[in-house]
C-alpha positions as CSV (number, residue, x, y, z in Angstrom):
1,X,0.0,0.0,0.0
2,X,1.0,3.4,-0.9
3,X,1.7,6.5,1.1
4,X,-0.7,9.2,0.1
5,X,0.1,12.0,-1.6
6,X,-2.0,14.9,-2.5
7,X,-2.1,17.4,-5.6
8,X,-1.9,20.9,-5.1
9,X,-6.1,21.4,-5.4
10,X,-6.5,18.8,-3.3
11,X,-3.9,20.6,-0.9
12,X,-5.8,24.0,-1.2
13,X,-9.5,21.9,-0.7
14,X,-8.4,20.5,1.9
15,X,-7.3,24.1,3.6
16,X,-11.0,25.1,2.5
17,X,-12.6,22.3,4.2
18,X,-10.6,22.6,7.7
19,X,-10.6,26.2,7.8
20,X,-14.6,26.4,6.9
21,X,-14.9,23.9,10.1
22,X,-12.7,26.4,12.5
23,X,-14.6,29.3,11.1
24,X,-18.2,27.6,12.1
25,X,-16.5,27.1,15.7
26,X,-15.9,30.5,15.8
27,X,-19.2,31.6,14.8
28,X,-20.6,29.1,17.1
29,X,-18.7,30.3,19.9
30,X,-17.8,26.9,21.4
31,X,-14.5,28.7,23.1
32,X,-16.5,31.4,24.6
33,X,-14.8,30.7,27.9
34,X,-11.9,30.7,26.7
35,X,-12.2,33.9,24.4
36,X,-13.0,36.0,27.6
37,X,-10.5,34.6,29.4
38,X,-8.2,35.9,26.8
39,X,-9.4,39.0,26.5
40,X,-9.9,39.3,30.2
41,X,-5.6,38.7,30.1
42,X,-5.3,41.1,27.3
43,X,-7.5,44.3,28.8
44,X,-7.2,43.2,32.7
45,X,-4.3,46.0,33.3
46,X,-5.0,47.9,29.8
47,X,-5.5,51.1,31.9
48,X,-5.4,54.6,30.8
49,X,-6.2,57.9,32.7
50,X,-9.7,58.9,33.4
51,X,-11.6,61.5,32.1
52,X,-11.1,64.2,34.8
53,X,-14.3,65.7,34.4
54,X,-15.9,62.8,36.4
55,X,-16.7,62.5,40.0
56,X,-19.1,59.9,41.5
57,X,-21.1,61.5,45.0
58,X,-21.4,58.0,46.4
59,X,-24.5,57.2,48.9
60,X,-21.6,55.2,51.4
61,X,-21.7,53.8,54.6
62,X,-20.6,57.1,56.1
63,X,-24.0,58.9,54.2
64,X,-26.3,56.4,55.6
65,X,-24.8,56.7,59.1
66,X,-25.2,60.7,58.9
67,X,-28.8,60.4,57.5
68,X,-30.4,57.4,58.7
69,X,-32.1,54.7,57.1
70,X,-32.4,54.8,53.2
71,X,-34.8,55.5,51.2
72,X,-34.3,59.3,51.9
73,X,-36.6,61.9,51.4
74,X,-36.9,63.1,48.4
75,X,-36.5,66.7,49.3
76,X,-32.7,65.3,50.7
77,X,-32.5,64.7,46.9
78,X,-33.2,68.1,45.6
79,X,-30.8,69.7,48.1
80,X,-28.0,67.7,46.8
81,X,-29.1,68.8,43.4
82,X,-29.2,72.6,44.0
83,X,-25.9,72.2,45.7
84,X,-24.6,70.8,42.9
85,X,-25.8,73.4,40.3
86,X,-24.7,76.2,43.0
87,X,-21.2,74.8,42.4
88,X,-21.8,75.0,38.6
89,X,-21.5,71.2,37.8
90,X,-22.0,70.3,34.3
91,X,-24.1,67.5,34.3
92,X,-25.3,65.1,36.7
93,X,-26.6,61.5,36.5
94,X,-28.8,61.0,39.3
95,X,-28.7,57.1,39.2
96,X,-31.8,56.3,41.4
97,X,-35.3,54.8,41.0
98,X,-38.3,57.0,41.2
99,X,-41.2,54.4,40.1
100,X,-43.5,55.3,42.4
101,X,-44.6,58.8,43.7
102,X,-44.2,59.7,47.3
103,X,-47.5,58.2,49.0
104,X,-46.7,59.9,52.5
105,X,-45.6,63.3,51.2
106,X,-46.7,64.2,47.5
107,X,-44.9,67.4,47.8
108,X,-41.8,65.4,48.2
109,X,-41.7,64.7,44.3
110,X,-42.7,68.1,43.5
111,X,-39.5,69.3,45.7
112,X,-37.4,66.8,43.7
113,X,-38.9,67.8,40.0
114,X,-38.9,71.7,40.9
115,X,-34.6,71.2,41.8
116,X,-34.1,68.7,38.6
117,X,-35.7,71.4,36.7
118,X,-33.8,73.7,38.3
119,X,-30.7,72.6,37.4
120,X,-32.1,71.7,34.0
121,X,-28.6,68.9,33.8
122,X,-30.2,65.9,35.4
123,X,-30.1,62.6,33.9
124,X,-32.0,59.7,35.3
125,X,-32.4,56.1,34.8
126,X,-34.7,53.5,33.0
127,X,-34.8,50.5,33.4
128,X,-36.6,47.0,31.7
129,X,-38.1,44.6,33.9
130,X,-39.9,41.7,33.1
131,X,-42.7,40.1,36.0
132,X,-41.6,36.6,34.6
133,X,-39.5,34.9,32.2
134,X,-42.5,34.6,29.7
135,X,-43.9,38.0,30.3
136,X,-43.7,40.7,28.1
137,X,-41.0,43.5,29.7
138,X,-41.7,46.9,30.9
139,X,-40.2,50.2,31.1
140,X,-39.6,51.1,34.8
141,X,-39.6,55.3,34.6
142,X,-39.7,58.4,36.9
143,X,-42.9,58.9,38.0
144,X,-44.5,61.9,35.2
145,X,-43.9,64.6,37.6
146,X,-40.4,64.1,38.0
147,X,-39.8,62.3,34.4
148,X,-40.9,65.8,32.6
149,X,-38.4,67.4,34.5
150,X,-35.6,65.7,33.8
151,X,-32.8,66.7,30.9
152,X,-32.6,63.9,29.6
153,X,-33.7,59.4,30.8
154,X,-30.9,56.8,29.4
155,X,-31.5,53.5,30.4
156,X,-29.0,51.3,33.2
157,X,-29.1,48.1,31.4
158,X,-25.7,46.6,32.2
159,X,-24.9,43.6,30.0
160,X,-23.3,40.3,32.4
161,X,-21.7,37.8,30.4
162,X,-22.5,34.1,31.1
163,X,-19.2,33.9,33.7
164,X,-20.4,36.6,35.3
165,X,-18.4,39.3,34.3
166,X,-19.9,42.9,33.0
167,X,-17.3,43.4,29.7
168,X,-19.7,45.2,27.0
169,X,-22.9,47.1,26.9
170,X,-25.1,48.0,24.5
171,X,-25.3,51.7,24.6
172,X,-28.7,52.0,23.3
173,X,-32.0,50.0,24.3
174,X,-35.8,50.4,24.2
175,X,-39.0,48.5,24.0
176,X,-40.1,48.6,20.5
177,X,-36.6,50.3,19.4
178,X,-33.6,51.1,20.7
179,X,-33.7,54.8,21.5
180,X,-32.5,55.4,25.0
181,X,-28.9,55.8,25.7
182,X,-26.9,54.3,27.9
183,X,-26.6,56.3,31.0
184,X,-22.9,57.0,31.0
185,X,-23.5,57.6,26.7
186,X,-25.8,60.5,28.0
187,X,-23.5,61.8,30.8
188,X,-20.6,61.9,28.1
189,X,-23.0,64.1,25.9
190,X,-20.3,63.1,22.8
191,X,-21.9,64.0,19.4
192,X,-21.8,62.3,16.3
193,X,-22.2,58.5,15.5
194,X,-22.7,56.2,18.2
195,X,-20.3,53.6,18.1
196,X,-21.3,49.7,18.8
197,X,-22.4,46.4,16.6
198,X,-26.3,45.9,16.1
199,X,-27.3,43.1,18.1
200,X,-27.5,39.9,16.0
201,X,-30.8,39.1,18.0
202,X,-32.9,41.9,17.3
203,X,-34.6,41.3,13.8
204,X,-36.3,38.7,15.5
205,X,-37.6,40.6,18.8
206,X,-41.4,41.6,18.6
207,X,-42.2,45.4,18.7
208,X,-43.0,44.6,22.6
209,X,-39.8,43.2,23.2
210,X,-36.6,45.3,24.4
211,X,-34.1,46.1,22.0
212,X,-30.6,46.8,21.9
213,X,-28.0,48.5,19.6
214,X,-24.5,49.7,19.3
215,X,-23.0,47.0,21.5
216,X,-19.5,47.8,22.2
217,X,-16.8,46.5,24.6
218,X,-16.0,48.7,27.6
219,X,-12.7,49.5,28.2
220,X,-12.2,50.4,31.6
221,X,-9.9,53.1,33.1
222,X,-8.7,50.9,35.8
223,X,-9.4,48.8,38.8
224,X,-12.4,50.0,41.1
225,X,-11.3,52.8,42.9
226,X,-10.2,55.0,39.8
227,X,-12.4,57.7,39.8
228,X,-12.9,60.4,42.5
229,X,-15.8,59.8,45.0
230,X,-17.2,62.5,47.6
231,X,-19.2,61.2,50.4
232,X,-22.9,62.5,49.3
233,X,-23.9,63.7,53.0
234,X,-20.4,66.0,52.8
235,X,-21.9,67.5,49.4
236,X,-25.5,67.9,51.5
237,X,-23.5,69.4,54.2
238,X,-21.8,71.9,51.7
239,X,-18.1,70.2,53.4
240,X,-16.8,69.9,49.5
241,X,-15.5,73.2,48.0
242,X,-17.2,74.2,45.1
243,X,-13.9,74.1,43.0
244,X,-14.5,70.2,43.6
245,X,-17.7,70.0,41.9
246,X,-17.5,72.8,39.3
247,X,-17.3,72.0,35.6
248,X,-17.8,68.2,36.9
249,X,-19.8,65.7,35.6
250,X,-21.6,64.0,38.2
251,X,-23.1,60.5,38.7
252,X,-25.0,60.3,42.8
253,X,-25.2,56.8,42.8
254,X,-25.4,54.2,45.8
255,X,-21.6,52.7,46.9
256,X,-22.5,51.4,49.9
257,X,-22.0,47.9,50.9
258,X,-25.3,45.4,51.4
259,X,-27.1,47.9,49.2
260,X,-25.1,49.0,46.0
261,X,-25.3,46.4,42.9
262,X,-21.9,45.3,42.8
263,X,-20.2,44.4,39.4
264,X,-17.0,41.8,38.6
265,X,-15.1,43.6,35.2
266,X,-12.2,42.5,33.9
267,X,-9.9,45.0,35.8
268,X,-11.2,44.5,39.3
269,X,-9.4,41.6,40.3
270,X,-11.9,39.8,42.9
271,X,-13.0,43.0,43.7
272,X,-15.9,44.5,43.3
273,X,-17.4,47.6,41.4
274,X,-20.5,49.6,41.5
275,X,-23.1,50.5,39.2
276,X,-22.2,54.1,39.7
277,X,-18.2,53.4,39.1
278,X,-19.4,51.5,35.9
279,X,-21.4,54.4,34.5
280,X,-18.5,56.5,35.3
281,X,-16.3,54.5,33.4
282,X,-18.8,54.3,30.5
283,X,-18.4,58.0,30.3
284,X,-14.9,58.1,30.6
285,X,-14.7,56.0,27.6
286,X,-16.6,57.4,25.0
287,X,-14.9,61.3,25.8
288,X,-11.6,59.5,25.6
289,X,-12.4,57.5,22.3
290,X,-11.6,54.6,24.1
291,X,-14.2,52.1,22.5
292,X,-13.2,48.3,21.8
293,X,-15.5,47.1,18.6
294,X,-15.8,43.4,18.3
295,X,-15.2,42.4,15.0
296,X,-18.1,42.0,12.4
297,X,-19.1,38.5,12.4
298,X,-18.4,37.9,8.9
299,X,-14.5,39.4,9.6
300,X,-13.8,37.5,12.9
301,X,-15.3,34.1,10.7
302,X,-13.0,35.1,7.5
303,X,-9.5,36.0,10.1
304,X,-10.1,32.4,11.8
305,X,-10.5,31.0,8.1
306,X,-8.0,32.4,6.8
307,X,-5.3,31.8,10.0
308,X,-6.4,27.9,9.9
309,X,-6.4,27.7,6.1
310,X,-2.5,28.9,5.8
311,X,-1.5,26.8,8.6
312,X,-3.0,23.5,6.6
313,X,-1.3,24.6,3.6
314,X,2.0,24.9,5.3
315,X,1.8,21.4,6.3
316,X,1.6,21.1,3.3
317,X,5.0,22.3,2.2
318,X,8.4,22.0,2.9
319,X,9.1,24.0,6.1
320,X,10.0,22.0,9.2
321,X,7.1,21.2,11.5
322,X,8.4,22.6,14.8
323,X,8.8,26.2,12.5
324,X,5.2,25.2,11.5
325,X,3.6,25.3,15.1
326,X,6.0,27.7,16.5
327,X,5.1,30.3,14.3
328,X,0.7,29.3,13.4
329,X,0.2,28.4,17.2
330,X,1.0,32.0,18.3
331,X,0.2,33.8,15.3
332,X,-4.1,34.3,16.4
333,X,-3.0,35.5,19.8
334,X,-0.3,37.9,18.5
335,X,-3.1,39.3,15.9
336,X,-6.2,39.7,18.6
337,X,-3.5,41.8,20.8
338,X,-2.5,44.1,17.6
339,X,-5.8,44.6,16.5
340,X,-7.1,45.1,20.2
341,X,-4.0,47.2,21.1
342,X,-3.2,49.0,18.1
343,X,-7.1,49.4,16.3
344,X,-9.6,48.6,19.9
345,X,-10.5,45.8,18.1
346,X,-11.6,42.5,19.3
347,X,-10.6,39.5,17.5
348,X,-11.5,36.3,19.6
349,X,-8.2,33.8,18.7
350,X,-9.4,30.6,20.6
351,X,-11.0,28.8,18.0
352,X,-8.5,29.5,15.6
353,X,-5.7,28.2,17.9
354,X,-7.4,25.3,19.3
355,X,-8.2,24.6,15.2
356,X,-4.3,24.8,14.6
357,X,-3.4,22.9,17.6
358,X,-6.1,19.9,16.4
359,X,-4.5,20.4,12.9
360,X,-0.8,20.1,13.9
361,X,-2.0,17.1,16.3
362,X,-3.4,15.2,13.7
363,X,-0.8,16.0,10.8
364,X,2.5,15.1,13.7
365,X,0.7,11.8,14.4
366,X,0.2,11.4,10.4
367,X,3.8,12.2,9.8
368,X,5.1,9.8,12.9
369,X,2.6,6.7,11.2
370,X,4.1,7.8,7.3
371,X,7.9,7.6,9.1
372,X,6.5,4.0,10.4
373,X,5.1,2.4,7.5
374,X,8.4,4.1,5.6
375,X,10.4,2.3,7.8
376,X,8.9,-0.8,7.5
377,X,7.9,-0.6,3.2
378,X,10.3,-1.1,0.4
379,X,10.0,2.3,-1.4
380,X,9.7,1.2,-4.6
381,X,7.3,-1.2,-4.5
382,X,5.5,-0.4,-1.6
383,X,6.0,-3.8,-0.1
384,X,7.2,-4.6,3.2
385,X,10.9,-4.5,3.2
386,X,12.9,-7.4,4.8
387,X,13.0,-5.9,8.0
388,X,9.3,-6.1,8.5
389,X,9.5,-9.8,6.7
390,X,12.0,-11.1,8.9
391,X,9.4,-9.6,12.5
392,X,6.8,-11.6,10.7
393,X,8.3,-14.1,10.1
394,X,9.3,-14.7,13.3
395,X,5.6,-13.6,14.9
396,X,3.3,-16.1,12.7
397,X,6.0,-19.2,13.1
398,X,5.2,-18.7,17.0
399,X,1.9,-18.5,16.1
400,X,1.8,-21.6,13.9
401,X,3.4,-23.6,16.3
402,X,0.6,-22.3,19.1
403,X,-2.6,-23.0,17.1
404,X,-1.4,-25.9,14.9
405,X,-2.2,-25.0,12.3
406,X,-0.1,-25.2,8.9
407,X,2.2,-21.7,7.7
408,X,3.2,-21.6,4.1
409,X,5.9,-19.6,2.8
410,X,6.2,-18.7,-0.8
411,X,10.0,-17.7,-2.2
412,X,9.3,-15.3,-6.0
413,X,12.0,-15.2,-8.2
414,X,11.6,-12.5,-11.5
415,X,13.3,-14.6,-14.0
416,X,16.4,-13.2,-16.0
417,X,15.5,-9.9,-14.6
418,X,18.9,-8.7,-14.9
419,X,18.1,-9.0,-19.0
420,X,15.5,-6.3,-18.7
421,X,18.1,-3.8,-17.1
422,X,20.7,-4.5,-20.0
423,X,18.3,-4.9,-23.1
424,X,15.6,-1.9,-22.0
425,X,17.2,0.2,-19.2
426,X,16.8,0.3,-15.3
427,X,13.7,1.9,-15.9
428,X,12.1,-0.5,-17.4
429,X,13.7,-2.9,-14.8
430,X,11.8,-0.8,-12.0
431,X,8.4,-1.1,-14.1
432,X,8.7,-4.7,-14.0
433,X,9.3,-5.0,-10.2
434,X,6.7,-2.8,-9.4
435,X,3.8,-4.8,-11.6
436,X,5.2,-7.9,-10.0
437,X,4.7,-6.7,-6.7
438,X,1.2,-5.3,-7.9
439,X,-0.1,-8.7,-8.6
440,X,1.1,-10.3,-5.7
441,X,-0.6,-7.9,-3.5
442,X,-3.6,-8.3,-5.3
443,X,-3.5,-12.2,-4.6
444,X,-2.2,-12.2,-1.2
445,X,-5.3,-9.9,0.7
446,X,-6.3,-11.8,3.2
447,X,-5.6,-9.3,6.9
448,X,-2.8,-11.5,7.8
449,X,-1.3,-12.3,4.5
450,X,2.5,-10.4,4.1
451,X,4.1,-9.3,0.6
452,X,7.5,-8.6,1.1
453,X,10.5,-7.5,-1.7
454,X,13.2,-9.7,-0.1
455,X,16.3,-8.6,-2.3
456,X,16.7,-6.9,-6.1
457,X,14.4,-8.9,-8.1
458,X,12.9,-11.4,-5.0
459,X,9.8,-11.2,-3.5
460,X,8.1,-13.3,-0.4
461,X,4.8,-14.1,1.3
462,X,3.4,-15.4,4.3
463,X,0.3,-17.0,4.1
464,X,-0.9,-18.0,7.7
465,X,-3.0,-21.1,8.2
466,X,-2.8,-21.7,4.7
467,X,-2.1,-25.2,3.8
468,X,-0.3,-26.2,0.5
469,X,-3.2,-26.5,-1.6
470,X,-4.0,-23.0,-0.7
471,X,-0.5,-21.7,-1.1
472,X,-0.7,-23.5,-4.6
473,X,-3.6,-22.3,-5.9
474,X,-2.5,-18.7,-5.1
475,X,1.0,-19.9,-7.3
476,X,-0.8,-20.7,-9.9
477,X,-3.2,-17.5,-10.4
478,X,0.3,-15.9,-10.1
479,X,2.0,-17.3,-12.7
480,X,-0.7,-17.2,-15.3
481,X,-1.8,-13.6,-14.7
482,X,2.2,-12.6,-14.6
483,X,2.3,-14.6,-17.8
484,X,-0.8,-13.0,-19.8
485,X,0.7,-9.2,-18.7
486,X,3.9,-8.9,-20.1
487,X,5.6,-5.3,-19.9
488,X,5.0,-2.9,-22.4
489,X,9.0,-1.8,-23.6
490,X,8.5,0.3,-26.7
491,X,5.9,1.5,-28.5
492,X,3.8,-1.1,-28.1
493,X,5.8,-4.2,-28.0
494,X,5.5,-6.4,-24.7
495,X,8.1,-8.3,-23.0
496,X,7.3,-11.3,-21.5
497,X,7.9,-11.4,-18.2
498,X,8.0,-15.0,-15.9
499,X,8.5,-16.2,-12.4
500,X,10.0,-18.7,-10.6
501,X,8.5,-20.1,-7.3
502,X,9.2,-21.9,-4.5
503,X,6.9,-22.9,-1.5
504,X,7.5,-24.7,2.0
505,X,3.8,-25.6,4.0
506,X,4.8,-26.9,7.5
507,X,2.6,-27.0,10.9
508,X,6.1,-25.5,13.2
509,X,7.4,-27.9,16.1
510,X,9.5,-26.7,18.4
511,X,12.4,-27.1,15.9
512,X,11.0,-25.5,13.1
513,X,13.0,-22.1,13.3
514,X,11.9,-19.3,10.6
515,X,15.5,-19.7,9.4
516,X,14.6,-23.2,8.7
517,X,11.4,-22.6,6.9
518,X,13.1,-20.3,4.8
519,X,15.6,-22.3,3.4
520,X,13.2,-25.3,3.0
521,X,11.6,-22.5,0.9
522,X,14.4,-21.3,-0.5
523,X,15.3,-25.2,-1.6
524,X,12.0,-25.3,-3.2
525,X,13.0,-22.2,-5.3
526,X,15.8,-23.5,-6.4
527,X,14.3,-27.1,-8.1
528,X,12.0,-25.0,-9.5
529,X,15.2,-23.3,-11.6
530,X,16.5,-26.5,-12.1
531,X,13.0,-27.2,-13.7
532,X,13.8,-24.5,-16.5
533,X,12.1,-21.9,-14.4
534,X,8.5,-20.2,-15.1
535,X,6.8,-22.9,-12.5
536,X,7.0,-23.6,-8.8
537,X,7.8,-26.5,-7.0
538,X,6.6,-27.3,-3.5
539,X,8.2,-28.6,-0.4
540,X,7.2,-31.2,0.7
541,X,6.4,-32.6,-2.4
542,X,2.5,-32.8,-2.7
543,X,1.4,-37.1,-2.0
């Protein structure tokens, strides 16, 4: 049997077929794990410094010890607000709910929405909430009174990934369509296109489902901690200068420990972060046109293709394997960190290097089974060589001698085949070994059977529990079909080409050595070239 070889469109359909398969596995996102983990590695300490503009007044411990049990009054609310727009603060996200009016005080909310309007700068949330998994969701807003008021609503939908970790948001979202902002998109204020991918889900959302666009990855400014808090019961108290706050923009949001929502990111580290520091950190991306984009679909499908396709065709090619893997292994992971460090661009590599790795897996144990069979094959014929005849040999005599049952041993001479070297040229001489050793692999099939190109122009085979009948009928199909094929020499004119045969059957005893066998075979061979060659003769002589 032949090793194998492949043409050069079979070499470049065979790149097409593996590489389509790693670019499905991408877009199936079977290594999401791993892709975060990867791009957790790549952004964890990715920091840069934050917008200065930005300043969280954080509802802490040390606010609900001054002022008691929370919720507050609303009216508390409004004071902070006019303190803030007495210090000239630019705009200010006041990240609380106000679903419900006040039911104990109703001119609480007309306190609040008299300072929001006021200050005319005042952001505040919305948020989707669904009463079940089935139901359809709603819009949880200010109550009318203190919505109207309000600059500006974004929503707070913060998007966790399936480990847990808050990476990306979608910086607009809406029931219907996606038309509010993300809270830290509105606190920015930036003009111009939003940035983001449209999410792949949303053509098939009903017009009473919520929607969401422009998903981008957030980039954070660091670790939690980054950004400047104030203690909101200092800025109540009026103990924060107004230098502090002027010019600022401002997201009063709740810090404090039992009672914030607290956030894993890629940058905290085991540590937690608010939803306030996270809006912050929104903001402080988008003014610093710091925005990692995901690649398209289609583009992070053709990279992985494309990575896994040129690997395949360098196995392919001449180069060394070690230079093969040390170079296509690495070469995803060096491109997700160029395009996310040099373009904020996310390229997810796992697939394509867990592709590679499979691919250079199974081509090293292909390679390792080719140096085997190489090893053990004559390479002209494609017959075992007399390495593997000798093992064998040796391993179906033991065998014999075990089972009792008979082993027969067939000796092939080519006749005068140094004539076809002289007369026609070694060429031809090669032609007429390899049809030989054609037709006597065609004969010998059976599993166990062993063709083997003993020398130049001798051949052997094994035939396991094969008694001499067997062996002889197999002879004789030889001879005649090597007699009716001849060997085509020049144009058109057929030499005839003939063999000589000898065959030992024996059922082994302890004495009967493969050494032995062989040259009871190798006897046999040699009345049959006594006999004026072109026959066999067999040993023992058949009753």
């Amino acid at each position: 049997m032949r090793v194998l070889r492949l043409r050069w469109h079979q070499h470049l359909l065979l790149a097409a077929v593996v590489g389509a398969v790693a670019g499905w596995i991408s877009h199936a996102n079977v290594f999401w794990q791993q892709d975060e983990n990867a791009y957790d590695q790549l952004v964890g300490n990715w920091d840069y410094p934050a917008d200065p503009s930005l300043l969280i007044v954080a509802i802490d411990d040390h606010s609900l010890q001054q002022l008691g049990q929370w919720p507050w009054p609303r009216s508390t609310h409004a004071r902070v607000l006019d303190r803030l727009q007495e210090a000239g603060a630019e705009r200010v996200a006041l990240d609380l709910m106000f679903i419900e009016p006040d039911r104990k005080d109703s001119a609480q909310d007309t306190l609040l929405a008299d300072a929001i309007e006021r200050s005319g700068n005042v952001l505040l949330p919305v948020l989707a909430v669904a009463p079940s998994d089935e139901a359809v969701p709603e819009e949880l807003m200010p109550v009318p009174a203190i919505a109207t008021a309000a600059a500006q609503l974004a929503h707070t939908d913060i998007e966790i990934e399936g480990d847990g970790v808050a990476r990306g948001l979608y910086l607009k979202a809406g029931i219907g369509s996606a038309y509010w902002p993300a809270l830290g998109l509105a606190l920015a204020g930036t003009s111009g296109t939003v940035p983001g991918l449209p999410s792949p889900q949303d053509d098939a959302l009903t017009p009473y489902q919520w929607h969401r666009d422009n998903y981008v990855r957030l980039r954070y400014a660091g670790p939690p901690g980054t950004f400047p808090q104030v203690s909101y019961s200092d800025v109540l108290e009026g103990r924060i200068a107004p230098g502090l706050l002027h010019g600022r923009r401002v997201i009063v949001g709740m810090t404090a420990s039992g009672v914030a929502p607290r956030l894993l990111t890629p940058t905290s580290h085991e540590r937690w972060m608010s939803g306030s520091e996270y809006q912050a950190n929104v903001a402080s991306m988008l003014l610093g046109q710091h925005v990692i984009l995901p690649l398209m679909p289609p583009a992070q499908i053709a990279f992985v293709t494309l990575l896994v396709m040129l690997c395949t065709l360098a196995t392919t090619s001449s180069l060394p394997p070690w230079l093969v893997g040390v170079v296509a292994i690495p070469a995803p992971l060096l491109l997700s960190f160029i395009l996310l460090r040099g373009f904020n661009l996310w390229f997810a590599p796992v697939a394509a290097v867990a592709s590679i790795v499979v691919l250079l897996l199974a081509w090293g144990l292909w390679r390792i089974r080719y140096w085997r069979r190489q090893a053990n094959r004559d390479p002209l014929t494609g017959l075992a060589n007399r390495m593997r005849f000798e093992e064998t040999l040796q391993l179906e005599t033991d065998a014999a001698r075990r089972s009792g049952r008979p082993l027969s041993l067939l000796l092939v001479d080519v006749d005068h085949f140094k004539s076809y070297n002289d007369t026609y040229g070694h060429y031809i001489g090669d032609k007429v070994l390899r049809q030989v050793a054609d037709t006597i692999h065609d004969l010998a099939r059976r599993p166990r059977d062993l063709a083997a190109r003993f020398g130049g122009d001798e051949f052997a085979v094994i035939l396991p529990d094969t008694p001499q009948a067997g062996a002889v009928q197999l002879i004789e199909s030889l001879l005649a079909r090597t007699r009716q094929q001849g060997i085509n020499v020049d144009k058109g004119h057929l030499a005839q080409v003939s063999l000589t045969i000898g065959v030992y059957t024996v059922v082994p005893a302890a004495l009967d050595t493969p050494a032995r066998l062989f040259e009871a075979a190798d006897a046999a061979l040699y009345r049959a070239k006594e006999a004026g060659r072109d026959t066999y003769r067999a040993e023992p002589p058949p009753a």
